[in-house]
N, C-alpha and C positions, 0 to 999 in steps of 0.2 A: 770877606766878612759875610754869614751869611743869617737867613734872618727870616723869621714865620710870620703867614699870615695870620693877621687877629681872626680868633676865630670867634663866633656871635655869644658863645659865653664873655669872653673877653670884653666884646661891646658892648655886649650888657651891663657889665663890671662898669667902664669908661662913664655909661650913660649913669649910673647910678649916683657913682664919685661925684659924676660933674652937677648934678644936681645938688648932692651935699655941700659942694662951695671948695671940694679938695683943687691945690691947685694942679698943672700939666704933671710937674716933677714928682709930686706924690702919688698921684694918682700911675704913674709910671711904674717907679717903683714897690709901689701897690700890688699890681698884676706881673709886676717882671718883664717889662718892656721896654726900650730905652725913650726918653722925652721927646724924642722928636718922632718916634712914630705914631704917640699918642696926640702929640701937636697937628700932626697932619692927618689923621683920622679924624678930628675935630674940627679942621677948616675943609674936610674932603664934602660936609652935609652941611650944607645950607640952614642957619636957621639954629632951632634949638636942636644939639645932638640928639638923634634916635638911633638903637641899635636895628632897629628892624629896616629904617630908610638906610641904611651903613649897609646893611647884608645885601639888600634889594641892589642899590649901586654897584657893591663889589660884581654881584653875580651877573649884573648887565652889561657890565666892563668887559668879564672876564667871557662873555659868550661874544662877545667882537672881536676878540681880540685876534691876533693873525692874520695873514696874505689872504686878500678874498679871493673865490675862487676862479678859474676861466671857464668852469664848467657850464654850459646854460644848455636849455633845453632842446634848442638848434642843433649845439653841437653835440651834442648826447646822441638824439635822432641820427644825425648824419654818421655820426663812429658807430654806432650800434649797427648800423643798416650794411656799411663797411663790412663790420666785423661779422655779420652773418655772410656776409657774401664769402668766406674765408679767406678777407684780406687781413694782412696781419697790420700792428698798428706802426710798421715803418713805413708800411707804404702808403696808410690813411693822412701820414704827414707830409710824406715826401709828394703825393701827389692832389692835396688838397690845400693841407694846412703848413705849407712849407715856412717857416721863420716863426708862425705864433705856438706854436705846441711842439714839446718833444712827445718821443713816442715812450717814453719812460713814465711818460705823466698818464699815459694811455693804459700801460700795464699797469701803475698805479691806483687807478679807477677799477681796473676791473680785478684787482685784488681785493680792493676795499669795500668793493656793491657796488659802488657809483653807478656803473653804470647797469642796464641791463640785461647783462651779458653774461657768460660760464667763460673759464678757463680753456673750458671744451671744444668754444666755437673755435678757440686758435688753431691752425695747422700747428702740426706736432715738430718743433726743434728739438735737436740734440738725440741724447741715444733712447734707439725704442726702446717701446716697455718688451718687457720679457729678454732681453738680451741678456746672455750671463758674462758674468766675470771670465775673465780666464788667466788675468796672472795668477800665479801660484803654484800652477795643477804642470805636472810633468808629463810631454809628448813623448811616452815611452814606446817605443816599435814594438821592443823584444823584451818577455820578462826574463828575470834570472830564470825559471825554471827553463825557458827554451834555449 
């Protein structure tokens, strides 16, 4: 089953109803929401409903939400200082951080900004730049002409 967030027009909606004395299920049916998510938007604010205290909650909710990070300022410094030295970040784990960090979580960071590092500072894996292709193309010795 799936299902939207009220959005502050909608609480506005909520707040107005609920002052006019409408009950849960009309007021539901009102805006096109089922009863109990208007029920629960109504006991989520303390107090008489307000759309604007609703939005402010939603939006403080929703900037916590998820796995906090392991990043801190320590190990930032320490991976950065690594990573210029041109270690790569398997061996920042394996020979520092062995059991709390992968080194996935490393490339990670330094995809995202986290940290303050370029792609650059990595030694280069896999195939260099400028190599060409070469299936396709026929090791000919001798053309038909010769």
């Amino acid at each position: 089953m799936s299902y939207i967030h009220l959005t502050i027009d909608k609480q506005s909606q909520i707040e107005v109803l609920r002052r006019e004395g409408y009950s849960v299920r009309s007021i539901a049916s009102l805006i096109g929401a089922h009863h109990s998510t208007v029920a629960r938007e109504l006991n989520r604010v303390e107090g008489e409903y307000s759309a604007i205290k609703a939005q402010e909650l939603a939006i403080s909710k929703s900037a916590n939400k998820g796995r906090p990070t392991k990043l801190t300022h320590q190990l930032a410094a320490l991976i950065e200082s690594r990573l210029q030295q041109t270690w790569y970040p398997e061996e920042v784990v394996g020979a520092e951080l062995a059991g709390a960090l992968s080194f996935k979580t490393i490339y990670f960071w330094i995809l995202r900004g986290f940290l303050a590092v370029t792609e650059k500072v990595l030694r280069w894996k896999g195939k260099k730049p400028g190599t060409q292709e070469k299936r396709g193309y026929f090791n000919i010795k001798k053309t038909i002409k010769d």
